[in-house]
N, C-alpha and C positions, 0 to 999 in steps of 0.2 A: 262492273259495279256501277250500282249508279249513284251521280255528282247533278250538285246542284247549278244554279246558271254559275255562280262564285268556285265552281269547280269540287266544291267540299265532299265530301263524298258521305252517302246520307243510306248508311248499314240500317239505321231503323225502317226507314221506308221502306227497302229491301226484305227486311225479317217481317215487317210486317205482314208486308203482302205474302211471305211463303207462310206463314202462320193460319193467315185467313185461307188461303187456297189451301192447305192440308186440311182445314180443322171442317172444309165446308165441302170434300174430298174433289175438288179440281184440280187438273192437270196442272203442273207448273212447267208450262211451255217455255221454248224462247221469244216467241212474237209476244205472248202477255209482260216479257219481262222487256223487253225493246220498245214496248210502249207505252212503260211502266218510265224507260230511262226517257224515254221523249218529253212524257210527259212533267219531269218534274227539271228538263233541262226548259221548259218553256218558262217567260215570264210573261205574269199577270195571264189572262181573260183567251181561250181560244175554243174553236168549235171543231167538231168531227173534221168536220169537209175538209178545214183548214191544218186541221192534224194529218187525217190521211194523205193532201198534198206534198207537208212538210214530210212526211215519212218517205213517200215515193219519190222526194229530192235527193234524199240521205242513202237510197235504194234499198230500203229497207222492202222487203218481199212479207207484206200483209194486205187482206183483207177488209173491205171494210165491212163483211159481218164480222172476222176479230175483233176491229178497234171496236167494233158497238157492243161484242159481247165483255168486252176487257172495261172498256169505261162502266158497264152495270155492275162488273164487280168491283174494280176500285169505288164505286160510290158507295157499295155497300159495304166494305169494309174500309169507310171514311179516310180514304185515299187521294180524292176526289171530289169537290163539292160543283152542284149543278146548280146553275143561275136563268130564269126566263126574265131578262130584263125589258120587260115591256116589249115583244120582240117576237117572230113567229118561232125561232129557232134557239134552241137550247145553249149556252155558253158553260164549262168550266173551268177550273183552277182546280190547280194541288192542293189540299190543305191539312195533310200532318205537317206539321213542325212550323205552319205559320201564324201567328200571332192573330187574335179575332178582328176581324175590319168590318168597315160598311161600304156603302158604295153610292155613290151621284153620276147620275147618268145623265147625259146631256140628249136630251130630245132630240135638238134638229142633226146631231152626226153620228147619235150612237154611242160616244166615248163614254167610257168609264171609268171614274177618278177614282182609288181605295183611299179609305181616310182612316183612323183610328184618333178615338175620343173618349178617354178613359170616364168622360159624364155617364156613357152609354152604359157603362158596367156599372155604376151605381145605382142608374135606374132597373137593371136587370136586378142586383144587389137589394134594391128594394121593394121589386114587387117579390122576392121570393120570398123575402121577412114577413111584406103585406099579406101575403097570402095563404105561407104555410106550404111552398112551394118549391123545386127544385128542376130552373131551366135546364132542359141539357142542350140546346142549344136555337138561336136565332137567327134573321138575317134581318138586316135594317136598308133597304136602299133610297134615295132621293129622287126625283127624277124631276127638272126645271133646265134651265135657259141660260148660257153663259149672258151675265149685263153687259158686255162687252159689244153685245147682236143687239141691243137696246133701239 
């Protein structure tokens, strides 16, 4: 079953994913579902490479055309959200079950703060009224300089 980093144990995630792989007739393997549990045991921000390493620690016996074919369907069955933070290489995160953020990326190291600022949904709140409109969904990220490096 898979558990979150808090150990919780997260059935939706689980059904989800057998939902979408029945409904879209893919195989419901065990490497898609072991990557499915890596994946939402990780916290915040990580890439293929850094996944596949972490899997071959755990000795987990995958591929990495799996992991690339398994991460295109967690994304498409919004499992999965993918981020190009200014960057040549792709980054994701889990995101059922987690609350909407934004992100400030720091320039000179790479780092990436999550923040939540409930202004942000008012301005989404408002351009939909403005507009006549119905977001389904966004991404807001920052990208400057800690003052600290000043």
């Amino acid at each position: 079953m898979i558990k979150n980093t808090n150990g919780e144990l997260l059935e939706p995630v689980h059904e989800a994913f057998t939902q979408y792989l029945e409904l879209h007739g893919h195989r419901k393997t065990p490497e898609r579902y072991t990557i499915l549990k890596e994946i939402f045991a990780t916290e915040g921000h990580f890439d293929i490479e850094t996944l596949y390493i972490r899997m071959k620690n755990h000795k987990y016996r995958v591929s990495r055309a799996t992991l690339y074919n398994t991460i295109e369907l967690l994304l498409d069955c919004g499992l999965v959200t993918k981020h190009q933070f200014g960057t040549n290489y792709a980054q994701f995160e889990k995101s059922m079950l987690l609350k909407q953020h934004d992100h400030f990326i720091f320039e000179d190291s790479g780092n990436v703060i999550e923040f939540y600022d409930p202004r942000i949904e008012e301005v989404k709140d408002e351009i939909e009224k403005t507009y006549n409109v119905k977001v389904s969904h966004y991404a807001l990220t920052f990208y400057g300089r800690s003052n600290a490096n000043k």
